[in-house]
C-alpha positions as CSV (number, residue, x, y, z in Angstrom):
1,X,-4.3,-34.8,18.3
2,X,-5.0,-35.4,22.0
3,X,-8.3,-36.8,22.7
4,X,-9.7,-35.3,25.9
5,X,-13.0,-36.8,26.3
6,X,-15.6,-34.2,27.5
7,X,-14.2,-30.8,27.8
8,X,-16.5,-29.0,30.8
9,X,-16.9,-25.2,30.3
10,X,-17.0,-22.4,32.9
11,X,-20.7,-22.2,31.6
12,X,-21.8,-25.5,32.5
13,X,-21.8,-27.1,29.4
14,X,-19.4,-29.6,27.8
15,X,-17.9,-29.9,24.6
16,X,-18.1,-34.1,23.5
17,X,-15.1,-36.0,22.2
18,X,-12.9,-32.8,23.0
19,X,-9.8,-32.9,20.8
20,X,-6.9,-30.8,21.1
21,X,-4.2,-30.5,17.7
22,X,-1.2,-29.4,18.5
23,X,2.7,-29.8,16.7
24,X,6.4,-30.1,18.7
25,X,9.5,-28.8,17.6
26,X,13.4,-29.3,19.1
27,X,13.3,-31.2,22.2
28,X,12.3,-31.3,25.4
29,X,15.3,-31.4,28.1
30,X,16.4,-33.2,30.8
31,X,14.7,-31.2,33.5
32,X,11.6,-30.5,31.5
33,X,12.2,-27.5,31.9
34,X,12.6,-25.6,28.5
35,X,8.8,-25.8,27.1
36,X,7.2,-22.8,25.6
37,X,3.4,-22.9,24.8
38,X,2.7,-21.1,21.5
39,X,-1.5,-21.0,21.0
40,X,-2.9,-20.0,17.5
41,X,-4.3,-16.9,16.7
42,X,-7.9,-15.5,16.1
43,X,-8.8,-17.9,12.9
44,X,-5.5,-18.9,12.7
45,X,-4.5,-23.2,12.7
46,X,-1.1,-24.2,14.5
47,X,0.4,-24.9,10.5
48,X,0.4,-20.7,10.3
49,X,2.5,-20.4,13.2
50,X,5.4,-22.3,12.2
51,X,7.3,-19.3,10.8
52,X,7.9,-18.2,14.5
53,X,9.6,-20.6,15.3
54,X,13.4,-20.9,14.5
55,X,17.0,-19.3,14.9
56,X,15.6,-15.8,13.6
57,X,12.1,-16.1,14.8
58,X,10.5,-15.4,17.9
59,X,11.4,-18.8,19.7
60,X,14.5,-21.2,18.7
61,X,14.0,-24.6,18.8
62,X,17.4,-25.7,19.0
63,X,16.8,-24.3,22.5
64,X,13.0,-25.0,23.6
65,X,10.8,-27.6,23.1
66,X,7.8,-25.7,21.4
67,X,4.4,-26.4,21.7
68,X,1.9,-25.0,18.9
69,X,-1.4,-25.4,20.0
70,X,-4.5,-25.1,17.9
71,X,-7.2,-23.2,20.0
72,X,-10.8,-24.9,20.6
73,X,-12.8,-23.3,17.0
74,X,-9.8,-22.7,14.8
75,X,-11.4,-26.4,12.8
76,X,-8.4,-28.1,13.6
77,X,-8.9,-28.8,17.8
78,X,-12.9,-29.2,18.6
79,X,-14.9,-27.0,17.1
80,X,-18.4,-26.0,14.8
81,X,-17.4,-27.2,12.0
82,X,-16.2,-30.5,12.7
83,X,-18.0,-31.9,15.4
84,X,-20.0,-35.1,15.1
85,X,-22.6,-34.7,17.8
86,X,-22.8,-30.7,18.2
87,X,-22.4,-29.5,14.9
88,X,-22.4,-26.0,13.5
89,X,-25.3,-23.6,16.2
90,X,-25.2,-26.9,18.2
91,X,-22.0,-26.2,19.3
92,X,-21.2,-24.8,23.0
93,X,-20.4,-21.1,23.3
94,X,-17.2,-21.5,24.4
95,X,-14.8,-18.8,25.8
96,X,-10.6,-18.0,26.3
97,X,-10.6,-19.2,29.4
98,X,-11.9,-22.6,28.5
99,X,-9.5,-22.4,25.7
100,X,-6.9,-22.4,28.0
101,X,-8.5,-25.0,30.4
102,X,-7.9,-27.4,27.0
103,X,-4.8,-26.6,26.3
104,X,-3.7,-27.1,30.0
105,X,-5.0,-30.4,29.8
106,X,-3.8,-31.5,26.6
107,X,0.1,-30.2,28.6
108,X,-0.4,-31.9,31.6
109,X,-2.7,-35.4,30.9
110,X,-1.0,-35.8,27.1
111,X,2.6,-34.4,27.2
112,X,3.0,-35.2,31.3
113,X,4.3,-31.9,31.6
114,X,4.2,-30.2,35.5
115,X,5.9,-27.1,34.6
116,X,6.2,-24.9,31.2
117,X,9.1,-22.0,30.4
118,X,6.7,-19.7,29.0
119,X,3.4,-18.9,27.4
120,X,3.9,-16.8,24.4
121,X,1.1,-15.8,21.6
122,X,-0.1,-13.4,18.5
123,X,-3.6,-11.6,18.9
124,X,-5.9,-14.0,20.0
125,X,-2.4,-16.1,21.3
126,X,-1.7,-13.1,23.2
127,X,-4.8,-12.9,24.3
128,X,-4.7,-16.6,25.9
129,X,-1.4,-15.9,27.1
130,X,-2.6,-13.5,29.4
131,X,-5.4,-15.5,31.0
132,X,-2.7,-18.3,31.5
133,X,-1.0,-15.7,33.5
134,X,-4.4,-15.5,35.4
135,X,-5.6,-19.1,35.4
136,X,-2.4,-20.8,35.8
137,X,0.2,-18.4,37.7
138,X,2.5,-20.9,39.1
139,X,2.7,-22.5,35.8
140,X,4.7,-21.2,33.7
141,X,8.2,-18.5,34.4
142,X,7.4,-15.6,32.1
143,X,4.0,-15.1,29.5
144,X,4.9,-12.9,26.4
145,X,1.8,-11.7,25.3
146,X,2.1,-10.2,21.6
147,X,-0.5,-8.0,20.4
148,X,-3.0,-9.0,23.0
149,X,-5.2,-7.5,25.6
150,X,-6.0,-8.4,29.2
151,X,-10.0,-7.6,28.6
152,X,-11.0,-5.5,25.1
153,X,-11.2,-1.6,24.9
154,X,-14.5,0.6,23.8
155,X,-13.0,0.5,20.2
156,X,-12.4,-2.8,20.2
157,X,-15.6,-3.6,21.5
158,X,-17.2,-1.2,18.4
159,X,-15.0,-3.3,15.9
160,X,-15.7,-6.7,17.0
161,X,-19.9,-6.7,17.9
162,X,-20.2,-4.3,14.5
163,X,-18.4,-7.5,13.0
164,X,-20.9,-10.1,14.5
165,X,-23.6,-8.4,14.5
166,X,-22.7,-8.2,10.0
167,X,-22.4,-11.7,9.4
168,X,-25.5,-12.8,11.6
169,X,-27.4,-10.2,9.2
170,X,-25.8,-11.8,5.9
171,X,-28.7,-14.2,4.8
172,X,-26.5,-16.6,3.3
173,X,-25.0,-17.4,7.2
174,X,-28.3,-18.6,8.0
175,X,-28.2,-18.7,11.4
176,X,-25.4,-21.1,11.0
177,X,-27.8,-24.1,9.5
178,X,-25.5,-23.4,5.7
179,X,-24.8,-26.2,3.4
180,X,-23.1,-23.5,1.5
181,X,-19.9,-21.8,3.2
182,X,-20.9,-18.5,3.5
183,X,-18.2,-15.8,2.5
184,X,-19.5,-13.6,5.2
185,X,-17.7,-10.8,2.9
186,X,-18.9,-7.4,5.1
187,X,-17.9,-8.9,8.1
188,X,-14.5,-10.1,6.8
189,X,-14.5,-6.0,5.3
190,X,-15.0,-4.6,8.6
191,X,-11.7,-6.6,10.3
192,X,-10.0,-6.1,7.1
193,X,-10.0,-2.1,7.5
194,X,-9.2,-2.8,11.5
195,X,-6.0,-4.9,10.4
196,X,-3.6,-1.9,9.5
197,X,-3.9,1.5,9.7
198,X,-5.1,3.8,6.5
199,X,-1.7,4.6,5.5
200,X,0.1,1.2,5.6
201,X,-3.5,-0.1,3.1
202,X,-3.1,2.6,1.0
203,X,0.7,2.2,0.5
204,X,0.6,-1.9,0.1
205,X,-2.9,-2.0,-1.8
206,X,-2.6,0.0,-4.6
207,X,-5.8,2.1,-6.3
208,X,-5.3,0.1,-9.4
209,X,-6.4,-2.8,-8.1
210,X,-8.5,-2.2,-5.6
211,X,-11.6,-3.5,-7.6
212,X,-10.7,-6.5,-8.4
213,X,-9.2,-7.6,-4.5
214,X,-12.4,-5.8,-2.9
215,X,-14.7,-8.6,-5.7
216,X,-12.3,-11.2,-3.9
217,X,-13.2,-10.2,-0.6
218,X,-16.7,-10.4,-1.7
219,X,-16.9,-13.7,-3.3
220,X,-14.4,-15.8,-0.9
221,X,-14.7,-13.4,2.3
222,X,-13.3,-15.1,5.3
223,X,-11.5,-17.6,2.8
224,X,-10.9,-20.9,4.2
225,X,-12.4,-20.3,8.0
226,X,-15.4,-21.6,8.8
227,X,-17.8,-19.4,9.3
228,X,-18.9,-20.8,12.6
229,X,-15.3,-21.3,13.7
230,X,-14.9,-18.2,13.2
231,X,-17.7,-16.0,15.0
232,X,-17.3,-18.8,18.0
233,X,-14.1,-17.7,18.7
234,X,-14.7,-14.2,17.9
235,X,-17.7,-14.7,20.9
236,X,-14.9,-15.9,23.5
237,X,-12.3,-12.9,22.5
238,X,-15.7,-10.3,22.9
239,X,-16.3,-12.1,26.5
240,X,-12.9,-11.6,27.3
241,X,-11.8,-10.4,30.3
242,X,-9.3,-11.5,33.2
243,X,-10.4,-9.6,35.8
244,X,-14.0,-11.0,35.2
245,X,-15.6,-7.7,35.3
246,X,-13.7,-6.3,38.8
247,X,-10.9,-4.1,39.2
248,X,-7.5,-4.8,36.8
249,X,-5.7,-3.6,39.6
250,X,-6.9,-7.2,41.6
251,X,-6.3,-9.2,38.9
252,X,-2.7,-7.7,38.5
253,X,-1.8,-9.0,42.1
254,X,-2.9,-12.8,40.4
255,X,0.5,-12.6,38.4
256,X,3.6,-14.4,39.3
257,X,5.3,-15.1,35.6
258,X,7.7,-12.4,34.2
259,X,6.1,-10.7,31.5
260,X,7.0,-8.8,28.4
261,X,4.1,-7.3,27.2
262,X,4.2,-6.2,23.2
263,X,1.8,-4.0,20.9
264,X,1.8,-2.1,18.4
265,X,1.6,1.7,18.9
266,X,-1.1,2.2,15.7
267,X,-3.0,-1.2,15.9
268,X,-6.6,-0.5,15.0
269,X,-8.0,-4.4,15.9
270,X,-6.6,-4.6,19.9
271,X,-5.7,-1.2,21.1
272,X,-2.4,-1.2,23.0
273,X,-4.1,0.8,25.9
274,X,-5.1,-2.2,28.2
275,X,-2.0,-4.2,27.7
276,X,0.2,-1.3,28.3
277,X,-2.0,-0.2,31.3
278,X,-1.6,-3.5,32.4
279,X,2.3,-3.8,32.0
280,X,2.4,-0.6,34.3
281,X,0.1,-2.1,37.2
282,X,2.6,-5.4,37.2
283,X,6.2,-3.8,36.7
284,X,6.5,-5.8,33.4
285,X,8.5,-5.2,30.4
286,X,6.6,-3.7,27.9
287,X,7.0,-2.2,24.2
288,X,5.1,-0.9,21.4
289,X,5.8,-1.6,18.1
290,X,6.2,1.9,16.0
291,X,5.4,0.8,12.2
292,X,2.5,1.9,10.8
293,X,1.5,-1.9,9.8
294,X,-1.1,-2.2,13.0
295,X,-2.3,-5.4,13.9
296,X,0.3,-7.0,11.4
297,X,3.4,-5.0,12.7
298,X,4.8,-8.0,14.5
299,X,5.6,-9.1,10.5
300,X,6.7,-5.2,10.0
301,X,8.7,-4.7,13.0
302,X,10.0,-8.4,13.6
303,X,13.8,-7.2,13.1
304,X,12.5,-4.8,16.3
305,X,10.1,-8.0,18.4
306,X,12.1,-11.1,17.4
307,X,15.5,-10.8,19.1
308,X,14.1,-9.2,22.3
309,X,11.5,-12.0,22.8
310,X,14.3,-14.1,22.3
311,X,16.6,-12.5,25.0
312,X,13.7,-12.7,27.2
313,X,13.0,-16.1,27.3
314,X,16.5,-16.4,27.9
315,X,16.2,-14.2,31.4
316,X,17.6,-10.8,29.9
């Protein structure tokens, strides 16, 4: 853990006794110059990415020194649930750019680090990745944003306030003054048929059973998240946006890393159309991933994603 003391937002507020988690692997070099930032994804801790990392995975150890950062509200690094002087609504709104702002901290004050090899994440990683691109431009040589976006689409929009506005409606979330963990189950539902597309569900979640996983759903909902956590963070991806409102094409002209920018071609939760967009306004690599798995394809297609990203970060 890297204890930041007050973390200062772009709205003016602070998060107190600002803590950062975060996990190493392989080591760092003699030049410092083989780290690779790896921030979690939407409701995801830094534990869940370890399966990226390794000789088959998106980023080899034996090569990098990789940083797995938990983002501010994931309840590992600062967040609702487990503050001790802004606890649960008392907690700051916070957004992806301050979650960067943290994470660049806890790489330059904690691990001394001037420089980093690359910024690389999954969903709400991706979407971090590309504000370090923003933020940050002379940090880091090339940001691989996977299944990301540069600002949300329409759809996306519809998917994600339709989600918040559920769970601030569910009684049991009660305004977020619970005793109780609320399951938050119809929000969860809505992501849940946004995570794949209709064909992949109906292939991997036979009819058979569909009753007794939907009862799941509705008893443990967003499982072990907080719900605050979780609608905090979901706040700073809906606020999203790296060209602050203005024109992609000026933000674009902010980038200096190489990028390779990834999606998948049928994901229903962060449409590939702004990433890919963006890719095109930049010069970057690009490429969509063609299973039918969505949001989850970099799982489907990882025989596809894994050894590119890997040549990548090598300079091919």
């Amino acid at each position: 853990m890297a204890n930041l003391g007050a973390c200062k937002l772009v709205s003016g507020q602070a998060i107190e006794n600002c803590r950062i988690g975060y996990r190493t692997y392989g080591k760092l070099n003699a030049e410092k110059s083989n780290a690779v930032l790896f921030p979690t994804w939407f409701g995801g801790k830094s534990s869940d990415l370890r399966g990226a990392v390794g000789a088959k995975g998106l980023v080899d150890p034996a090569k990098y020194f990789v940083i797995l950062v938990d983002a501010l509200g994931d309840g590992i690094s600062s967040s609702p649930s487990n503050s001790t002087t802004q606890r649960g609504p008392d907690f700051p709104r916070f957004t992806i750019h301050d979650m960067v702002n943290a994470e660049y901290r806890l790489i330059t004050e904690t691990l001394h680090l001037k420089h980093l090899h690359a910024v690389m994440g999954i969903s709400m990683g991706g979407i971090q990745t590309f504000e370090w691109a923003i933020d940050y431009p002379d940090f880091m040589d090339e940001a691989i944003p996977i299944v990301g976006s540069p600002r949300p689409s329409s759809f996306d929009l519809l998917v994600y306030r339709s989600t918040e506005d559920a769970a601030h409606a569910d009684p049991a979330w009660k305004g977020g003054h619970y005793t109780t963990a609320p399951p938050l189950a119809g929000a969860e539902a809505i992501m849940q048929m946004q995570l794949t597309s209709p064909a992949n569900y109906v292939r991997t979640h036979p009819l058979e059973k569909f009753n007794e996983e939907y009862e799941h759903l509705r008893s443990h909902g967003i499982l072990s998240t907080d719900a605050n956590d979780w609608l905090w963070q979901l706040d700073a991806i809906i606020h999203h946006d790296i060209a602050r409102g203005s024109n992609m094409k000026e933000a674009a002209k902010q980038i200096k890393a190489r990028m390779f920018i990834v999606n998948g071609a049928q994901d229903h939760l962060v449409n590939p159309k702004p990433a890919q967009d963006f890719a095109d306004l930049i010069g970057a690599k690009k490429l969509l991933l063609p299973s039918d798995c969505g949001h989850l394809s970099t799982g489907c297609d990882a025989g596809l994603l894994n050894p590119q990203v890997r040549a990548f970060l090598e300079g091919n």
